[in-house]
Every structure is written in C-alpha cells, then in structure tokens.
C-alpha positions as CSV (number, residue, x, y, z in Angstrom):
1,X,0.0,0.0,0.0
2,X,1.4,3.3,-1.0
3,X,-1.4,5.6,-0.8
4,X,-4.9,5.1,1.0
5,X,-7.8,7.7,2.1
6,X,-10.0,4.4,2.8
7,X,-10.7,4.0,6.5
8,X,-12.9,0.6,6.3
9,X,-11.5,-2.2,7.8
10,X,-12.8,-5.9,7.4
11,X,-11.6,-8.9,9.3
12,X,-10.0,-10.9,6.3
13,X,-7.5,-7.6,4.9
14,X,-4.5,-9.9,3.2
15,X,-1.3,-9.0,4.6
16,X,-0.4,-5.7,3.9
17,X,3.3,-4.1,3.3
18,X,3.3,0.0,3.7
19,X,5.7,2.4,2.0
20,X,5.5,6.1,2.8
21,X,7.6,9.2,2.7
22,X,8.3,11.6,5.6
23,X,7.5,14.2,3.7
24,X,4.2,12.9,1.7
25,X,1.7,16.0,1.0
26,X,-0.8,13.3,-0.4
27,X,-1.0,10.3,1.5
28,X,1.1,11.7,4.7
29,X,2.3,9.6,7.2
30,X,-0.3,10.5,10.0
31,X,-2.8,9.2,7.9
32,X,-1.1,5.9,6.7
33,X,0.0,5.2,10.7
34,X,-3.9,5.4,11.2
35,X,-4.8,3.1,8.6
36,X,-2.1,0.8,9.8
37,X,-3.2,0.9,13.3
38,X,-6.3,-0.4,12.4
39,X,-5.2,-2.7,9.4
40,X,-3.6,-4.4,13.0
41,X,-6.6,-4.2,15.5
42,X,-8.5,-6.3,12.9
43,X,-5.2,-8.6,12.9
44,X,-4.1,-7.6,9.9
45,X,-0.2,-8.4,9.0
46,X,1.5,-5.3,8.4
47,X,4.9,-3.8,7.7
48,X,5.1,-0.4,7.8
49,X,8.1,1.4,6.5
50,X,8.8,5.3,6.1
51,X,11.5,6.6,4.3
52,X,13.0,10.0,5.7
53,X,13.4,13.6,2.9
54,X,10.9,11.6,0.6
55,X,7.8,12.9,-1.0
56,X,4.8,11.5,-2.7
57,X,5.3,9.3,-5.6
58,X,8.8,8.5,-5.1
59,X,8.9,5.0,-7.5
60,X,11.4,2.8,-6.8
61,X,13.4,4.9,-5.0
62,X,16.0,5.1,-6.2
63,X,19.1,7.1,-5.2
64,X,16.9,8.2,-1.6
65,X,16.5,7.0,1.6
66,X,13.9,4.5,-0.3
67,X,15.8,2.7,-2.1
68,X,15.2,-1.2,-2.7
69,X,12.0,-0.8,-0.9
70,X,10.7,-3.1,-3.7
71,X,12.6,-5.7,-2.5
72,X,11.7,-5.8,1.2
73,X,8.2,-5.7,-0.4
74,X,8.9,-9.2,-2.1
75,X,10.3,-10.4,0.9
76,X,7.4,-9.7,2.7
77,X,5.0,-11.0,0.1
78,X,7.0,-14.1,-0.2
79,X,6.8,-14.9,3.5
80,X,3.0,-13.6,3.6
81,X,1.4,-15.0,0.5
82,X,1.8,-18.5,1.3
83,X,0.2,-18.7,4.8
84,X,-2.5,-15.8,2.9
85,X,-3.4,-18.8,0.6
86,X,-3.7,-21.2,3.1
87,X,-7.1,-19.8,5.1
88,X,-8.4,-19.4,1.6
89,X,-10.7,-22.4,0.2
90,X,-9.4,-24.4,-2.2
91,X,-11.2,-23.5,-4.9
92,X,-11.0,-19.7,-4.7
93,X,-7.1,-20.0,-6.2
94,X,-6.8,-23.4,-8.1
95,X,-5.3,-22.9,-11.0
C-alpha cells in the first residue's frame, strides 16, 4: 500500500506491506499510521516502513533514503502469501 484515504476495515484484509515518505503531501504519514493501526486491530499483517526527505510518488526509490524498498516488499510478500493462501478455500485460487 502506498497511498490510501480508505478507513474501512474488514476482518480478512491480506497481509499488507506500507511504504510512505516523511514528507508525503498526499497520503502523509499520519494518515497511513492510522490506517495501519487499524489494518492491525483487525489482525491484519502489516509492515510499515517510512523513508525519511521523501515525498509522494517517489517510484522505486532510487538514489533516496527508499531505495530497494521493492525488495523488502517481495520479501514480505514471499513470507505472507503462502500462509494468505492457506485460510483461503481451495477453490478460490486453483489454477
């Protein structure tokens, strides 16, 4: 998640990695720590990371204090999506 204004929570969110910059005008970091806070009262997963002198919309991020946030991303969607797919039925992501 790298920008949300949504403030409903349900009780099955997937695991959820956050990626937000210090200085974000548009999604700013009060508003993402709320979001988070209750992405984890509903026991939500989360991993929340914010990346200091960074604005909105700041890619891969490269060459600031961002960079390879990607990558901790697919580390954390590697460890997450398995167990994710397990409390799902079967049939809901057979191939």
């Amino acid at each position: 998640m790298a920008y949300t204004g949504h403030s409903d929570v349900a009780s099955n969110e997937p695991p959820t990695f956050v990626v937000v910059g210090d200085q974000d005008g548009i999604a700013p970091p009060a508003i993402m720590k709320r979001r988070v806070e209750a992405l984890r009262r509903s026991g939500t997963t989360v991993e929340y990371h914010e990346y200091p002198g960074v604005g909105h919309g700041f890619g891969l991020g490269a060459k600031t204090s961002a960079d390879g946030w990607v990558f901790e991303a697919i580390r954390f969607w590697r460890k997450s999506i398995p167990s994710m797919l397990q409390a799902l039925p079967r049939a809901r992501y057979a191939a």
